[in-house]
LUMSEVO-404085 format. One record per residue (C-alpha): residue in one letter; residue number from 1; x, y, z. Coordinates in steps of 0.1 Angstrom, whole numbers, plus 5000, padded with zeros to 4 digits. Example, Ala and Ser with C-alpha at 12.3 -4.5 7.8 and 13.67 -1.06 7.14 Angstrom:
! residues 2
   aa     i     c1     c2     c3
    A     1   5123   4955   5078
    S     2   5137   4989   5071
//
This chain:
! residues 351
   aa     i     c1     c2     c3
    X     1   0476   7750   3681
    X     2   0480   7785   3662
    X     3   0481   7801   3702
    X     4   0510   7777   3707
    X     5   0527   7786   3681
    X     6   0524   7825   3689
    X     7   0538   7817   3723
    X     8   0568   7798   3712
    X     9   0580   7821   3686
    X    10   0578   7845   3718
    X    11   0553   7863   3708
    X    12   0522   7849   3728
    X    13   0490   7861   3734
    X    14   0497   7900   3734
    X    15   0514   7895   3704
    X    16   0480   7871   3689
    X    17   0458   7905   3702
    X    18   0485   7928   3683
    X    19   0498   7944   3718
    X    20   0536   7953   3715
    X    21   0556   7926   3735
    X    22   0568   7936   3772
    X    23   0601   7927   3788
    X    24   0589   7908   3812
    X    25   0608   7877   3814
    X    26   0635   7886   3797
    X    27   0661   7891   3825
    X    28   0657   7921   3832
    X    29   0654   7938   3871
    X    30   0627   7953   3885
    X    31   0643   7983   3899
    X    32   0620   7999   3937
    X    33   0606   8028   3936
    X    34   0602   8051   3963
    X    35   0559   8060   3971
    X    36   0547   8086   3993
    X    37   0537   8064   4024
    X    38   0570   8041   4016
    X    39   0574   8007   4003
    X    40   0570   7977   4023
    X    41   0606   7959   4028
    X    42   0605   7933   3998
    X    43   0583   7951   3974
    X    44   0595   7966   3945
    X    45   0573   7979   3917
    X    46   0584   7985   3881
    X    47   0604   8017   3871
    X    48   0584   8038   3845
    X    49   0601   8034   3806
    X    50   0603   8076   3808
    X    51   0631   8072   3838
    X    52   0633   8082   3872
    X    53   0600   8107   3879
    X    54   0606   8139   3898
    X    55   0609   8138   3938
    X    56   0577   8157   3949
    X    57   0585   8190   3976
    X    58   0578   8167   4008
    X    59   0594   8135   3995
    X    60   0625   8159   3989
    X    61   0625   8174   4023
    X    62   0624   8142   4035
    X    63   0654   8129   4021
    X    64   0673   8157   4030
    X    65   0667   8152   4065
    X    66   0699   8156   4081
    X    67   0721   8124   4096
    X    68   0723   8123   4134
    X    69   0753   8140   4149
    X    70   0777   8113   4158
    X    71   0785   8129   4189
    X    72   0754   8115   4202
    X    73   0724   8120   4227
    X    74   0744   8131   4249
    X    75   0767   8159   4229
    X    76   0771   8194   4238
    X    77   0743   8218   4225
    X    78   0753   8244   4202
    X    79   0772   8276   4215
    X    80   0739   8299   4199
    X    81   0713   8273   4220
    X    82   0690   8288   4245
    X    83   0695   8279   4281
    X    84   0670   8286   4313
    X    85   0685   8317   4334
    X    86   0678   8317   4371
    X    87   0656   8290   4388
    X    88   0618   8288   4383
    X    89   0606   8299   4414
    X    90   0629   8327   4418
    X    91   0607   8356   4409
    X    92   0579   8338   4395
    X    93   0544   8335   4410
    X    94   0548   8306   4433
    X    95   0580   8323   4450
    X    96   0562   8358   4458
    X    97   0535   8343   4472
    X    98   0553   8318   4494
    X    99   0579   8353   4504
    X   100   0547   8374   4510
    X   101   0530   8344   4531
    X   102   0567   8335   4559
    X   103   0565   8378   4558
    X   104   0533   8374   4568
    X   105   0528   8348   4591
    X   106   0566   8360   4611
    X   107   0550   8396   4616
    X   108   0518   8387   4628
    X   109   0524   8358   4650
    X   110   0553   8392   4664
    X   111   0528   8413   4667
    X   112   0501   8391   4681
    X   113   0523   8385   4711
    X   114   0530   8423   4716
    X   115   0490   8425   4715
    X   116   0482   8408   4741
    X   117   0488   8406   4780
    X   118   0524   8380   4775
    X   119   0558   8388   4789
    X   120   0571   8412   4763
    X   121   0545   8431   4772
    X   122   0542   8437   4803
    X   123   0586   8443   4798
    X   124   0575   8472   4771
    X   125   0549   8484   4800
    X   126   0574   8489   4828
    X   127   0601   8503   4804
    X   128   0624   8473   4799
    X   129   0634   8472   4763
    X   130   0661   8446   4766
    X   131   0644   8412   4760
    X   132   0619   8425   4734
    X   133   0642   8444   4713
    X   134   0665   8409   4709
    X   135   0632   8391   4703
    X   136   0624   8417   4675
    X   137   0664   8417   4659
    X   138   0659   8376   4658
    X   139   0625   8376   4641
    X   140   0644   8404   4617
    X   141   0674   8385   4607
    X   142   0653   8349   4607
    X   143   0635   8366   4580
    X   144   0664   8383   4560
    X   145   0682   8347   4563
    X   146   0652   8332   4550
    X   147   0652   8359   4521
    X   148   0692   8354   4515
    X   149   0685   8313   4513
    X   150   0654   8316   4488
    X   151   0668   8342   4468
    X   152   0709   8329   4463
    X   153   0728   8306   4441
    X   154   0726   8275   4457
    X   155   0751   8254   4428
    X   156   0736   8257   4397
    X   157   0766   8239   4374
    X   158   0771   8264   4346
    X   159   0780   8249   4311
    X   160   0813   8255   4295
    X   161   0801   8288   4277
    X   162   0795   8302   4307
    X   163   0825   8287   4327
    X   164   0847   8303   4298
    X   165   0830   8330   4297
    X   166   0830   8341   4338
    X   167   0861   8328   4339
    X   168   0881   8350   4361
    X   169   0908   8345   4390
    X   170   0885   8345   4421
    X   171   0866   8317   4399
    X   172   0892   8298   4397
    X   173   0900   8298   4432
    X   174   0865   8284   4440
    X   175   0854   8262   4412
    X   176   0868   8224   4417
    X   177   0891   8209   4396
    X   178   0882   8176   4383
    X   179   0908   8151   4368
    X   180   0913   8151   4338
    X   181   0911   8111   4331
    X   182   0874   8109   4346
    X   183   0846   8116   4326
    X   184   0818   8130   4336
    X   185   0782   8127   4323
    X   186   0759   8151   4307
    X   187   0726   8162   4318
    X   188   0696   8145   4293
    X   189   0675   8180   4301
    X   190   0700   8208   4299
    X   191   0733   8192   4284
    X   192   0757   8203   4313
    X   193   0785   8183   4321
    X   194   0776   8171   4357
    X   195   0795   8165   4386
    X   196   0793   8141   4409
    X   197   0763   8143   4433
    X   198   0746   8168   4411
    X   199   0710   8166   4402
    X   200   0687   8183   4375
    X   201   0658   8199   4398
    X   202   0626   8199   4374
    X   203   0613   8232   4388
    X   204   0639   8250   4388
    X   205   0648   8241   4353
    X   206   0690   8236   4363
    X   207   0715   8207   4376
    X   208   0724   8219   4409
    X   209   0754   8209   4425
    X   210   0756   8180   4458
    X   211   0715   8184   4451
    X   212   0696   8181   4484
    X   213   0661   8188   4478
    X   214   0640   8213   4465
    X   215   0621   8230   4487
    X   216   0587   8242   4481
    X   217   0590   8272   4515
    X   218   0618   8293   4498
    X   219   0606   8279   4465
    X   220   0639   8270   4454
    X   221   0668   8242   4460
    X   222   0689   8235   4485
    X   223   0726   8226   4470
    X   224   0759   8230   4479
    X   225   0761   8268   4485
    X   226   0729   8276   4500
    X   227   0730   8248   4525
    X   228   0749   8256   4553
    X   229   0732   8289   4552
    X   230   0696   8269   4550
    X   231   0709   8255   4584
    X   232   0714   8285   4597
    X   233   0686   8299   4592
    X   234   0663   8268   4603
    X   235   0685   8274   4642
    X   236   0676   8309   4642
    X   237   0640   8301   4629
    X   238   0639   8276   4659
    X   239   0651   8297   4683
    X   240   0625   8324   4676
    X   241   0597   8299   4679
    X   242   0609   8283   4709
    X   243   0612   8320   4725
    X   244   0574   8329   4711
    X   245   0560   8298   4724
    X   246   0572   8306   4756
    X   247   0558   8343   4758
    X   248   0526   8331   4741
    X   249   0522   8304   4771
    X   250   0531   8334   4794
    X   251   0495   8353   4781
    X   252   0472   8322   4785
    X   253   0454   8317   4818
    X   254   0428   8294   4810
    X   255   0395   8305   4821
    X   256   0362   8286   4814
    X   257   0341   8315   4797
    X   258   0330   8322   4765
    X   259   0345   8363   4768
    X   260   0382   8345   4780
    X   261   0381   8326   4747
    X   262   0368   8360   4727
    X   263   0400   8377   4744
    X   264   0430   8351   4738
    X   265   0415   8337   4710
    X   266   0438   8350   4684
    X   267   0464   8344   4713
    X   268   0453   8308   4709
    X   269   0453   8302   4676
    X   270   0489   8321   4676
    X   271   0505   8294   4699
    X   272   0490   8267   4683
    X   273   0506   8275   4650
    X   274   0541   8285   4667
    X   275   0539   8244   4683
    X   276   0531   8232   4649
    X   277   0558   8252   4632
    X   278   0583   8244   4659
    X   279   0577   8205   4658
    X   280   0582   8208   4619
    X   281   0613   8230   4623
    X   282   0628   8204   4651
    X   283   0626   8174   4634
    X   284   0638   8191   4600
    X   285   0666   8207   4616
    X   286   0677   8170   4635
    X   287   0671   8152   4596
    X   288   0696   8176   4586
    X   289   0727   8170   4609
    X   290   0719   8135   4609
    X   291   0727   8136   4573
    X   292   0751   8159   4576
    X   293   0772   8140   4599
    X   294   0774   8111   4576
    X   295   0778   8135   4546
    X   296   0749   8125   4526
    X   297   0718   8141   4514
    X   298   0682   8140   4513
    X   299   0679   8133   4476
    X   300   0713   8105   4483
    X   301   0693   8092   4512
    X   302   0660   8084   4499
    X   303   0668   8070   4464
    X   304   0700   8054   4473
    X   305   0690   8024   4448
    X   306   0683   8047   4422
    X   307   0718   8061   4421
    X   308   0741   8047   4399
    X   309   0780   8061   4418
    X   310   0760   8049   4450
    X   311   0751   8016   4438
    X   312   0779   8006   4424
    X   313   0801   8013   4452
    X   314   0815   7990   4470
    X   315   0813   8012   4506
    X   316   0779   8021   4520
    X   317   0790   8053   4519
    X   318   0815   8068   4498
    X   319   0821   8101   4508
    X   320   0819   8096   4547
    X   321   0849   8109   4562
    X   322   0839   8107   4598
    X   323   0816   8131   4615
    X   324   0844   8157   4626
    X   325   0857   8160   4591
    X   326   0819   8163   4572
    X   327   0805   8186   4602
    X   328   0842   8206   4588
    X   329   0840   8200   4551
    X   330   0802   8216   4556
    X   331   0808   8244   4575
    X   332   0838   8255   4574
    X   333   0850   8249   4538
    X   334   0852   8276   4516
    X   335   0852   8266   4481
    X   336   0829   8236   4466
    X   337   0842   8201   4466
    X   338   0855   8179   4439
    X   339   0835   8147   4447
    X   340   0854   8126   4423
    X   341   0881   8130   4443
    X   342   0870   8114   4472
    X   343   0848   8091   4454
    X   344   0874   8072   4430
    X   345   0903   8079   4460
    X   346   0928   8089   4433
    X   347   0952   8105   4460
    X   348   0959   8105   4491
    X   349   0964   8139   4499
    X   350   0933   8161   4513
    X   351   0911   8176   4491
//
């Protein structure tokens, strides 16, 4: 009876032990109270009586993370950011030895056919000069092509810094313009705006422009300057191989002896490689008008549901123009394309 009381004068069993009374119950907030490995949602515990306690040196940085940049994911980097200059392979390790190996292999396959009892030299014996000297100039600019496609520009987009930056009147002249009411997207890995048909190449650590492939012989891309010139040099690559076949074939007279073989085996072993490399050359040479003609490319070709302008077109092909015009566009044009032109058709005058 004496504990009722207690409790209904409000002072209750803290105040029958002599505790001072809390104010609990009174209607009075519990206020949260941020902890070091954060509250669960719905928990609160009870402010201390002394007031808000200090924020501890981590708890602080942590609140003064700062808030995302409402431009986005995909805003512009900073003009101070860091960017990669030149492609991977360009000078690095993989690119040397892939330059040292063609080298190689182009002046000892040419050599290997002077060697030996073949054509060119048994022409070189009786003091004609013609034919191997022409066979020597092709297997000299097959390799300086191969040098001036590995080693170029082939569309790397350039970011606005740079475009402002370079800016100059021959630029002009050459770089597309794209209207001003389409929008183009930026790059998730380098922040470029990109155009139309552009890709980010992985290796080479840039957005190249109407992206192709990369390839892993001149260890670097094939875009939308370096192509034509890639063809180029894969004719006069064939043409070279389909010349040496024909002299190696010209040294072999098959004999069934064990000293024949020790003789033309290097001879052998030369033709084999030129069939191979021919056969390779052929068929990559043919892939490439095909697509050509149609004005497409490898990358377009092979992930064509992967694309989103190519999925969501309503022709199978946007930019087909016919096979005269895209043999003419590739060739022949001097300045890179604006894609979004012929893509969205937003005039009808020729672009």
């Amino acid at each position: 009876m004496e504990a009722r009381r207690c409790e209904g004068k409000g002072g209750g069993p803290r105040a029958a032990a002599g505790l001072p009374p809390t104010n609990a119950g009174r209607g009075r907030k519990e206020t949260p109270v941020l902890t070091q490995g954060g509250a669960e949602p719905g928990v609160s515990a009870p402010r201390l009586a002394a007031g808000p306690q200090p924020l501890r040196g981590g708890r602080r940085a942590a609140l003064r993370k700062p808030a995302p940049s409402p431009a986005g994911p995909g805003a512009a980097p900073p003009p101070g950011a860091a960017r990669p200059s030149g492609p991977a392979g360009a000078m690095g390790a993989g690119g040397l030895w892939a330059r040292a190996a063609h080298t190689a292999l182009s002046g000892g396959l040419a050599l290997g056919l002077f060697l030996h009892r073949t054509d060119l030299q048994k022409q070189v014996e009786c003091g004609e000069l013609l034919q191997p000297l022409i066979f020597i100039l092709l297997g000299l600019c097959s390799v300086l092509l191969y040098f001036k496609v590995s080693l170029m520009d082939p569309g790397f987009v350039k970011s606005e810094e740079e475009v402002e930056a370079d800016k100059s009147e021959e630029q002009s002249m050459v770089a597309p313009q794209v209207p001003s009411n389409i929008k183009m997207r930026r790059c998730g890995y380098c922040m470029v705006k990109q155009p139309m048909r552009a890709k980010h190449c992985q290796l080479c650590q840039h957005c190249v422009r109407r992206y192709d492939h990369h390839c892993p012989w001149i260890e670097n891309c094939v875009g939308e300057k370096n192509h034509p010139l890639f063809i180029v040099y894969l004719s006069a690559q064939l043409v070279v191989l389909l010349w040496g076949g024909h002299v190696a074939w010209s040294g072999l007279y098959f004999e069934q002896s064990w000293e024949w073989l020790q003789h033309n085996i290097l001879l052998l072993m030369s033709f084999l490689m030129i069939v191979i490399f021919t056969i390779v050359v052929l068929l990559l040479l043919i892939s490439h008008l095909y697509l050509i003609s149609c004005n497409t490319t490898t990358w377009e070709f092979m992930s064509h549901h992967r694309i989103s302008y190519l999925r969501h077109s309503e022709l199978e092909n946007p930019f087909d123009q016919g096979v005269i015009l895209n043999l003419w566009r590739f060739f022949c044009s001097c300045h890179l394309t604006a894609w979004e032109k012929i893509y969205f058709h937003r005039n009808n005058e020729p672009v």
